[in-house]
C-alpha positions as CSV (number, residue, x, y, z in Angstrom):
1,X,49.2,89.9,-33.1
2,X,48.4,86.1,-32.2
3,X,47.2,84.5,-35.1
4,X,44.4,81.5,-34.8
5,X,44.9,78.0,-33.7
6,X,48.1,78.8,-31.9
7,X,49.6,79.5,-28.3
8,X,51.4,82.6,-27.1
9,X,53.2,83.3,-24.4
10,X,55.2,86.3,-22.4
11,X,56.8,88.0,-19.2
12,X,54.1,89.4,-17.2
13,X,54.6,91.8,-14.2
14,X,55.8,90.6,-11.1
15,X,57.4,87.4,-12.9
16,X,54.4,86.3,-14.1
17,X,53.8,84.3,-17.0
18,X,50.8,85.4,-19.5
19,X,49.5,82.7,-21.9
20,X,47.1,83.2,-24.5
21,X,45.7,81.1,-27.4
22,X,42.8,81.8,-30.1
23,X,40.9,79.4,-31.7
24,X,42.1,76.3,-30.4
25,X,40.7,72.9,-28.7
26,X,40.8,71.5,-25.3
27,X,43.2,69.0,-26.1
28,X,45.4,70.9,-27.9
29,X,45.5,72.9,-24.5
30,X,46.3,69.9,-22.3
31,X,49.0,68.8,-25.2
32,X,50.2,72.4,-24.4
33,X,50.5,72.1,-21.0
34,X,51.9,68.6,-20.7
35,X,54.9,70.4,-22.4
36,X,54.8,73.3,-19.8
37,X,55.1,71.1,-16.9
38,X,58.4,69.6,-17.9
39,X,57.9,66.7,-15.7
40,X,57.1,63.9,-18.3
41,X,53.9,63.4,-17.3
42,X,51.1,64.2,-20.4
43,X,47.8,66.4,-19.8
44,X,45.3,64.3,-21.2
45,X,41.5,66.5,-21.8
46,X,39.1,64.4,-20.3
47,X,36.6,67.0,-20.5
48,X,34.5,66.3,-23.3
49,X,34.1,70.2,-24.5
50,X,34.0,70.3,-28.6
51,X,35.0,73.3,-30.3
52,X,37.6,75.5,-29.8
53,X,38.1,78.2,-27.6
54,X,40.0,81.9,-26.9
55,X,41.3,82.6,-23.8
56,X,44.0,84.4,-21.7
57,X,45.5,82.5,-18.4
58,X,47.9,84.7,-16.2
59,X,50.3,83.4,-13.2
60,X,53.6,83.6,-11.1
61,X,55.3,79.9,-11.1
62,X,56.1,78.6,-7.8
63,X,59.2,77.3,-8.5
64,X,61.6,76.5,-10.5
65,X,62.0,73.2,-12.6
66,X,59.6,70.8,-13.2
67,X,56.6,69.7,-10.8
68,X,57.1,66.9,-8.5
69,X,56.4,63.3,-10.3
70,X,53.8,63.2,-6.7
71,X,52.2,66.4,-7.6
72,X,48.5,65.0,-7.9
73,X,46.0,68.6,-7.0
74,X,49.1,70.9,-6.2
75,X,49.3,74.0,-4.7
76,X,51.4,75.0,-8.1
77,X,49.9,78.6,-9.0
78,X,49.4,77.3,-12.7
79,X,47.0,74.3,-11.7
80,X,45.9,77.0,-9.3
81,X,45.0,79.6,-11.8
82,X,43.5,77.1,-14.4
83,X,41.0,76.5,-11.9
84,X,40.3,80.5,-11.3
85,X,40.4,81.3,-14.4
86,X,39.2,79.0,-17.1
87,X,36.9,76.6,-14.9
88,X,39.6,74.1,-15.3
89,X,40.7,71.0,-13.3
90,X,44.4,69.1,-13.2
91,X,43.7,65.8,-11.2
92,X,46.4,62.8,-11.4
93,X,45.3,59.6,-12.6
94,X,46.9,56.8,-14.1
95,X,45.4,56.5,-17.8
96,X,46.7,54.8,-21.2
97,X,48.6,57.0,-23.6
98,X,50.1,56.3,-26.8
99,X,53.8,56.2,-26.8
100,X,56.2,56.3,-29.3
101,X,58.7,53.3,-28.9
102,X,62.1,53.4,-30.7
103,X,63.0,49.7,-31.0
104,X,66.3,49.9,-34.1
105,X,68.3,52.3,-35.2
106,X,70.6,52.0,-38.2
107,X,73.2,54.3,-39.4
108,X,72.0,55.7,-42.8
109,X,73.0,54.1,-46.3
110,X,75.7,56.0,-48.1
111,X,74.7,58.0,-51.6
């Protein structure tokens, strides 16, 4: 049972990956799969949808690690199957993010 505003995800057939999600927004989905690509590269939604949305995505990675930093439109099955399945697009493009910025650290104060 998935419950509302959240992601799941498990082993499909033929190594496949099955994702699902209920009740959630766009961006929380390109948040989502910013994480999934492990490449440090963000998913920004630039789509201008409102609301939130159900849906199920199914496919078999490619490889293994993270997506080359060049990967722009790739061949990748996920980008692939975003575009199949839900209607959506990954295109690269350089755009301003916010970024957390660590700038002192301290050990803490004893008790």
């Amino acid at each position: 049972m998935q419950t509302c505003n959240s992601f799941g995800a498990i082993g499909g057939p033929n190594h496949s990956v099955i994702l699902g999600a209920r009740n959630i927004p766009l961006r929380q989905l390109a948040s989502y799969l910013g994480i999934l690509r492990d490449d440090g590269r963000p998913v920004l939604d630039e789509t201008g949808l409102n609301g939130t949305f159900d849906f199920s995505l199914m496919w078999i990675p490619e490889q293994e690690g993270p997506l080359p930093a060049s990967a722009g439109e790739t061949s990748d099955a996920g980008p692939e199957a975003l575009k199949e399945q839900l209607g959506l697009k990954l295109k690269s493009e350089k755009a301003p993010v916010d970024v957390l910025v660590i700038d002192h650290v301290e050990p803490p104060s004893p008790n």
